[in-house]
C-alpha positions as CSV (number, residue, x, y, z in Angstrom):
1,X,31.7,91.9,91.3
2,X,34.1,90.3,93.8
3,X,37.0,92.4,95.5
4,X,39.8,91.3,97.1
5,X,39.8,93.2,100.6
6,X,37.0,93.3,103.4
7,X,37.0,97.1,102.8
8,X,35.9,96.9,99.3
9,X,38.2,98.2,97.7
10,X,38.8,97.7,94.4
11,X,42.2,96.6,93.9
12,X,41.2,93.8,91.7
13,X,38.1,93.9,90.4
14,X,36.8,90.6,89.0
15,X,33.4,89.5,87.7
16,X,33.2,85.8,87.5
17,X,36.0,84.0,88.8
18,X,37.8,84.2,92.0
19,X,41.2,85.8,93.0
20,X,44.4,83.6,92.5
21,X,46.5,83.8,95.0
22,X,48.9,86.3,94.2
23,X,46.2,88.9,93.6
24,X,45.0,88.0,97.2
25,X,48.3,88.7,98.2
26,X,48.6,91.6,96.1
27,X,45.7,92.9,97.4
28,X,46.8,92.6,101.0
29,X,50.4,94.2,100.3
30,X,48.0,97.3,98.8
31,X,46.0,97.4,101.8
32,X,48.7,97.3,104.6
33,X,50.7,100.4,102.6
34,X,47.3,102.2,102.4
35,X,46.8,101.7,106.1
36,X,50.6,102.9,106.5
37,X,49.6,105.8,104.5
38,X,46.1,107.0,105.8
39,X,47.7,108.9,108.4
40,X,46.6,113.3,108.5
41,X,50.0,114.0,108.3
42,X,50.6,112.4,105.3
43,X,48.0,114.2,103.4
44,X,50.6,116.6,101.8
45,X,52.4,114.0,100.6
46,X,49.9,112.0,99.4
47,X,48.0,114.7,97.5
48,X,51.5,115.8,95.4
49,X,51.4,111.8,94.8
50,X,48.0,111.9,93.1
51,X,50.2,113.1,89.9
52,X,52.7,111.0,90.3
53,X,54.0,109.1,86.7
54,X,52.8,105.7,87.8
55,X,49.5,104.8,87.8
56,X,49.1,102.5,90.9
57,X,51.1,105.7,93.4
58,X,48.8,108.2,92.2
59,X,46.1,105.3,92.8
60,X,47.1,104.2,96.4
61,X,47.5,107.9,97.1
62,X,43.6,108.7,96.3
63,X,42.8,105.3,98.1
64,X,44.7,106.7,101.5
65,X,43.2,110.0,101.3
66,X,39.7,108.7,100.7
67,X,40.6,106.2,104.0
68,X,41.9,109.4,106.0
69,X,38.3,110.8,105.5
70,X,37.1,114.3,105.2
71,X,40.3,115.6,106.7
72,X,42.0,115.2,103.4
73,X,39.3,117.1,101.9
74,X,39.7,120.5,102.7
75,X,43.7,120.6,102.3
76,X,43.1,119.2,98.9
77,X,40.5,121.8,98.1
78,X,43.1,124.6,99.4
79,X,45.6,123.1,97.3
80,X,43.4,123.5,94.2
81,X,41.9,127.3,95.3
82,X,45.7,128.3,95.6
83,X,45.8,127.2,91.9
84,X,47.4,123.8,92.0
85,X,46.5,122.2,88.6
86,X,46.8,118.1,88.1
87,X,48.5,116.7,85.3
88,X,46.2,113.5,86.3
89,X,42.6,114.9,87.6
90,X,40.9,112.1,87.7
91,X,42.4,111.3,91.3
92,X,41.6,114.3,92.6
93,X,37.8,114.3,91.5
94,X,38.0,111.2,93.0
95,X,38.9,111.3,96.5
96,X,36.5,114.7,96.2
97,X,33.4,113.0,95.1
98,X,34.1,109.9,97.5
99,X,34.5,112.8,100.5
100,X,31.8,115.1,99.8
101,X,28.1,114.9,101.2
102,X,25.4,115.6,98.7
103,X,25.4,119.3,99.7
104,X,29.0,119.6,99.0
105,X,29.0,118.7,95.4
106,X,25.9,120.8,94.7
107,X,27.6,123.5,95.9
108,X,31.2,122.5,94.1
109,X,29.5,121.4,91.3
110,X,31.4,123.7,88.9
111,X,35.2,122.1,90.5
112,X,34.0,119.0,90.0
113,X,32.8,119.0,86.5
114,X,36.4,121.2,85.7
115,X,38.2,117.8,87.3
116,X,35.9,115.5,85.4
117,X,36.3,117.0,82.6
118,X,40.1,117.9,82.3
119,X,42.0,116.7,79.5
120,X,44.9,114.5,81.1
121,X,47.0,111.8,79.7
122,X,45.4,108.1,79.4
123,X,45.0,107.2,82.9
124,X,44.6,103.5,84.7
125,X,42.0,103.6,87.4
């Protein structure tokens, strides 16, 4: 699979031709707002926009969490202990599974499987 950004991510995902132009552009305007966005003191903001009602915010928000690295991990643990429930889990489990060492999701097993398994509205990765 080819990706359109050195950092692999996978904006445009795309098995056996290569990106036309305006995907590569695309892809460029997604990674300079993510790099915009992968700041600590954004990660409030960002984790009430991994339920926002478009796909592609509540997608650029998991993507600048995951960038802003284990940081955004334990406010958006907090946020679910204090009983914050996503209309869109799949985010969430997300950036949590793409944070957490091997240990970690041993040990948060259960949270994990209750994101995974959440019933939540058809939802565009």
């Amino acid at each position: 699979m080819k990706t359109g950004t050195k950092q692999n991510f996978p904006y445009f995902q795309v098995s056996e031709r290569a990106l036309s132009p305006a995907e590569i552009v695309l892809n460029n305007e997604f990674d300079g707002i993510i790099a915009m966005l992968a700041d600590k003191r954004s990660i409030p903001a960002l984790i009430n926009l991994l339920d926002d009602d478009e796909s592609y915010i509540r997608w650029i928000a998991a993507e600048s969490l995951v960038r802003i690295g284990r940081r955004s991990m334990f406010p958006l643990l907090r946020s679910i202990e204090n009983g914050r429930q996503f209309v869109f889990p799949a985010k969430p489990f997300y950036v949590l599974q793409s944070l957490m060492n091997r240990r970690e999701k041993k040990e948060m097993n259960h949270l994990l499987l209750c994101l995974e398994k959440t019933e939540s509205p058809t939802e565009i990765y």
